[in-house]
N, C-alpha and C positions, 0 to 999 in steps of 0.2 A: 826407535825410542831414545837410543843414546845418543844421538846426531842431534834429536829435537832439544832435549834438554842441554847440552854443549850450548846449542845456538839461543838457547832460552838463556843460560848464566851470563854468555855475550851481549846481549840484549840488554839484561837488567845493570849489566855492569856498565855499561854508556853512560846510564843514568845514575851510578851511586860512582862512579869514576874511583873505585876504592884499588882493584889488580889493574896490573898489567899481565895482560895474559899471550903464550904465544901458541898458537894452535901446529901441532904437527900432523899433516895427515895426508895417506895417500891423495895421488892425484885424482881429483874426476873435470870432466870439462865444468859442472854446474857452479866451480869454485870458484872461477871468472867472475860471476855476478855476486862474490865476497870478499875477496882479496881487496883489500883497502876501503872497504867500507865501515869499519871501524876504526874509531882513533885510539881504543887502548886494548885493542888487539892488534897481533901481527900470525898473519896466517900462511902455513909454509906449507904447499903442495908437495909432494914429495916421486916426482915420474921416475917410475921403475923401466928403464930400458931393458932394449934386446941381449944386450950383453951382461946387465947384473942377472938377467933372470936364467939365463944361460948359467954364467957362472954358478949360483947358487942351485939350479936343477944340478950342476954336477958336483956342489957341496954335497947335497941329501945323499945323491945315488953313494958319494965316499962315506958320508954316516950310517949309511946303510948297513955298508962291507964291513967299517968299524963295530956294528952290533949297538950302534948310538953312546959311543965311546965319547966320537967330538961330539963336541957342542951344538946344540944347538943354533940355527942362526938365518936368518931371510932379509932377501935384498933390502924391504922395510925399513927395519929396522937395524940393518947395516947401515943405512943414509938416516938417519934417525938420531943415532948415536952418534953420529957429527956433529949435529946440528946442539944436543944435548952438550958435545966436550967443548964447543967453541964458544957457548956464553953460560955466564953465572944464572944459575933458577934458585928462589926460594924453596920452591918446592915443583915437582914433578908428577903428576897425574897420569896414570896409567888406564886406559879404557880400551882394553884388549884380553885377550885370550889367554890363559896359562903359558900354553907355547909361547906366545908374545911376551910374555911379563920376563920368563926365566932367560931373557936377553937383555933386562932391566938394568944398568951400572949410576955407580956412584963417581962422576965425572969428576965434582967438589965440592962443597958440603951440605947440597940439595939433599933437605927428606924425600924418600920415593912414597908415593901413596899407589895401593894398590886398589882402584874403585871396583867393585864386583857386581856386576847387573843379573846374577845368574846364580843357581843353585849348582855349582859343577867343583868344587873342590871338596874332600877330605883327604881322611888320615892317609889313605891310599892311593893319591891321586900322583900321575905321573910327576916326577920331581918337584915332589912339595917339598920336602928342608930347602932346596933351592930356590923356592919361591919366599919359603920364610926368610931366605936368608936375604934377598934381594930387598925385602917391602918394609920400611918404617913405620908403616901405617897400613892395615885395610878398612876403606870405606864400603860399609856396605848398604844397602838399598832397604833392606828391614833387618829385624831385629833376629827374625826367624835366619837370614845370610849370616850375619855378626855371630850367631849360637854354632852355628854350622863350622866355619872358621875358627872359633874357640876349641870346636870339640877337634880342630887340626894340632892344636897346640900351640896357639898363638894367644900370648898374655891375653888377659881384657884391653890391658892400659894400650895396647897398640891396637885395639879394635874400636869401633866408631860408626855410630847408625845415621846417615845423612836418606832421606825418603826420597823417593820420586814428587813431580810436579807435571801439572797440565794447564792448560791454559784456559782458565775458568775465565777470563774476562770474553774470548770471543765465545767460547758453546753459550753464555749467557745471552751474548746477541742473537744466535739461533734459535735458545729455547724462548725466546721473546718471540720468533714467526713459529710458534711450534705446529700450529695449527696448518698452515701452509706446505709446512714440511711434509704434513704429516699426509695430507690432500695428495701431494702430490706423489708422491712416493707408495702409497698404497694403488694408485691411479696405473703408475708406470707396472706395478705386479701383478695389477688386476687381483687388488685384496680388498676386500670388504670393509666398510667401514665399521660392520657389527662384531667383522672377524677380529679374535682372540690374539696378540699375535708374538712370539715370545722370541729375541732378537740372540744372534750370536755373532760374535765380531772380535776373527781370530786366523791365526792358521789352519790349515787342513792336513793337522798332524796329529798322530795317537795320543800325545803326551795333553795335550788341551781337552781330551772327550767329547768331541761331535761326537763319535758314532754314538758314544752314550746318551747323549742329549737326543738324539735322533732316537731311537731305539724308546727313551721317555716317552718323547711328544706321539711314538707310534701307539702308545698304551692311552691315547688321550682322544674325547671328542671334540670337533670345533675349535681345534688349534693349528694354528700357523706357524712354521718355522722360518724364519727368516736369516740367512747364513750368510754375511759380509764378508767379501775377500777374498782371498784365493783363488785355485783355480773354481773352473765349472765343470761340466763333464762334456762341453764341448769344446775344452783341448785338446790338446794333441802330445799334452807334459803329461798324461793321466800316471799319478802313483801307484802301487798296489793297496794303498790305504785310502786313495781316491777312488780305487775300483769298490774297493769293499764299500764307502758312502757310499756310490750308486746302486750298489746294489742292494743296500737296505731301503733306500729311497725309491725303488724301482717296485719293491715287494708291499709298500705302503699306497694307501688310498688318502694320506693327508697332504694338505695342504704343505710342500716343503721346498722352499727357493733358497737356490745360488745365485746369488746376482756375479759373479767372478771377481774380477779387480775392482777396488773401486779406491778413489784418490782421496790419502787422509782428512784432507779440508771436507770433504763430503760426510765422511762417516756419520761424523752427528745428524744432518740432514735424513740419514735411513736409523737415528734413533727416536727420534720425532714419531718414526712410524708405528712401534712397538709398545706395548702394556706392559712388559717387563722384558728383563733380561738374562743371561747366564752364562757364567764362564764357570763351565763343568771341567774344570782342570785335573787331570788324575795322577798330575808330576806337583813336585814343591813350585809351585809360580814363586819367585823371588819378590817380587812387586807387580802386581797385574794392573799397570794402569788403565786398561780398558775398563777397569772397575770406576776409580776413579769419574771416567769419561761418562759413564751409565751414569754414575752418582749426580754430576754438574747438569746432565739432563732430565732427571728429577725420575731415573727409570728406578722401580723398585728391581733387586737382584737375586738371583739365587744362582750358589754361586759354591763351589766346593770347601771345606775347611782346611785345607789342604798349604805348607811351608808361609807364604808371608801375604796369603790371601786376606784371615781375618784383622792384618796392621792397614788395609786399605778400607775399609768399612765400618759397619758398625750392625750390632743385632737388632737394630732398629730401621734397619733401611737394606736389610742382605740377611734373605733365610740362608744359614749356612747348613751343607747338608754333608753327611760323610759318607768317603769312596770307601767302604767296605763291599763286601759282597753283594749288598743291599742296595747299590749303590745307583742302580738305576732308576728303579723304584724310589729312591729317595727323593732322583730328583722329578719323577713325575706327580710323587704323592704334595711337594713344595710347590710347585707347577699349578698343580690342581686347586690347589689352596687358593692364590692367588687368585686364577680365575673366577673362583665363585665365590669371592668375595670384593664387592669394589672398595666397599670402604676400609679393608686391610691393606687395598692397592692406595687409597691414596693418602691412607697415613704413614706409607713406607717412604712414597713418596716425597712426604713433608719431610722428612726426617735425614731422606737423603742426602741434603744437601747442608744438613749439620756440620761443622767443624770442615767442611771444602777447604774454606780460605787459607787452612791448615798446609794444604797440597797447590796453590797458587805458585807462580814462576817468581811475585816479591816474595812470598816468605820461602820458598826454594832458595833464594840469590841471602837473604838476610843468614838463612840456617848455616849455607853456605860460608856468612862472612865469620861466622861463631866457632864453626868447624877449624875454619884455618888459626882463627886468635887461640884456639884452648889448643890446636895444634905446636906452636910457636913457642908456649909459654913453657 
């Protein structure tokens, strides 16, 4: 998601020609087909050889012995910070890891902005005054991250709510063949055209709640699950929270597929197939934009209350339900509503797609241009 959006503020910025931006970032071979294909970017691969990574395995093993005395520090962003001391930045944007950030320096008199995609810092988080001390700014992704970071002890005035964005102009073209999609994709699962079918498009991790979703739709008649992503259970990577889904899926008589990997340009094509959807998240999501993505394909949601879930939706288009102990039950009793009713299904529907252009990649690139002006001033 932070890759797409990176590439999405590059995109718009071709067109509004306002930054010059210069990308730092590990090397992968795929960079080949973007290294110079922008004229106000400049994009700097950064190959970690045999010998920095050497070196630096035998930094950690010495911080180790130290008891984490020295510093902090990875090949990364040891060639990183070259790159940073050798030219002037107005500002420096940070889209890494706490670890990562707390090797953050003020080279010359660039603001550092610390962007946070993630629920993962408070008061107790490993060297947080170091991380305050390093950041002029954190950006964060909702309002519910920016409160988080507050309750770290970091003023207001150096906090700042920039949202995520999706790319509503292409799922629009999609949901224009919905019908097709929707033919063909039920065809490939061998799902009914009558069948009920309620869509999940996530990881295969505890903090997201499949199993809970699962465990729902098992209390339910004439529903189908449908579960994008991840693995299947005939891999050979199986987790012990892999195991456990299968074996809740194994003790059920409903209708419940893994389709395994499937390639993001695709995803909306298997939301086409669905009557609703859910991201039963049972951690703080910081911004869930697979909400988002349900939203721009007109899917109605139910979807947990849970950190910066309800900054992506609205109680018009996303039954919000809460992970209390109830919480399963909650979401099949939302679930159930849904089904047996269509025309609460398709006035969720209308609804959904209310204030989108809100989360669009132009008004992403515009928030963005607003963010750095009130930054400046």
């Amino acid at each position: 998601a932070i890759q797409t959006l990176i590439t999405a503020l590059l995109d718009e910025n071709e067109k509004g020609n306002l930054f010059d931006f210069t990308i730092v970032t590990p090397y992968h071979q795929s960079l080949s087909s973007v290294v110079g294909k922008y004229k106000r970017t400049q994009v700097i691969p950064m190959k970690v050889n045999r010998l920095n990574r050497a070196f630096f395995l035998g930094y950690k093993v010495i911080r180790k012995l130290f008891l984490g005395r020295v510093p902090y520090k990875t090949a990364f962003f040891h060639k990183a910070n070259k790159v940073l001391k050798k030219d002037n930045f107005d500002f420096v944007i940070y889209e890494t890891s706490d670890e990562g950030f707390i090797q953050a320096k003020h080279h010359h008199n660039e603001k550092i902005i610390f962007h946070i995609h993630a629920d993962f810092l408070n008061e107790h988080s490993y060297l947080i005054d170091k991380i305050k001390e390093n950041a002029d700014y954190f950006v964060c992704v909702s309002d519910f991250i920016s409160g988080q970071i507050f309750k770290c002890g970091v003023p207001k005035t150096k906090i700042m709510t920039l949202k995520n964005a999706i790319d509503i102009t292409t799922n629009m073209g999609i949901f224009a063949n919905k019908n097709h999609y929707r033919t063909a994709i039920r065809q490939k699962y061998h799902i009914a055209d009558s069948d009920f079918v309620v869509l999940y498009c996530s990881r295969l991790s505890p903090e997201k709640g499949v199993l809970e979703l699962i465990k729902a739709v098992n209390q339910l008649d004439d529903v189908c699950l449908l579960i994008v992503g991840g693995e299947n259970f005939s891999s050979n990577k199986k987790t012990d929270y892999l195991l456990e889904l299968e074996k809740e899926v194994n003790t059920s008589d409903k209708k419940i597929i893994f389709t395994g990997y499937v390639a993001h340009d695709e995803v909306s094509h298997y939301m086409c197939a669905a009557d609703i959807a859910a991201v039963p998240s049972v951690c703080n999501e910081a911004a869930p934009l697979t909400l988002l993505e349900f939203r721009s394909m007109g899917l109605p949601t139910v979807a947990s209350n849970r950190g910066g879930i309800p900054e992506y939706s609205n109680s018009s288009s996303s039954k919000f339900v809460s992970t209390d102990d109830n919480f399963i039950q909650n979401l099949s009793s939302a679930i159930l509503e849904f089904k047996n009713d269509h025309e609460l299904r398709a006035e969720y529907s209308r609804h959904a797609k209310e204030g989108l252009s809100d989360f669009s990649y132009k008004s992403y690139y515009k928030r963005f241009i607003q963010l750095i002006e009130d930054l400046k001033s």
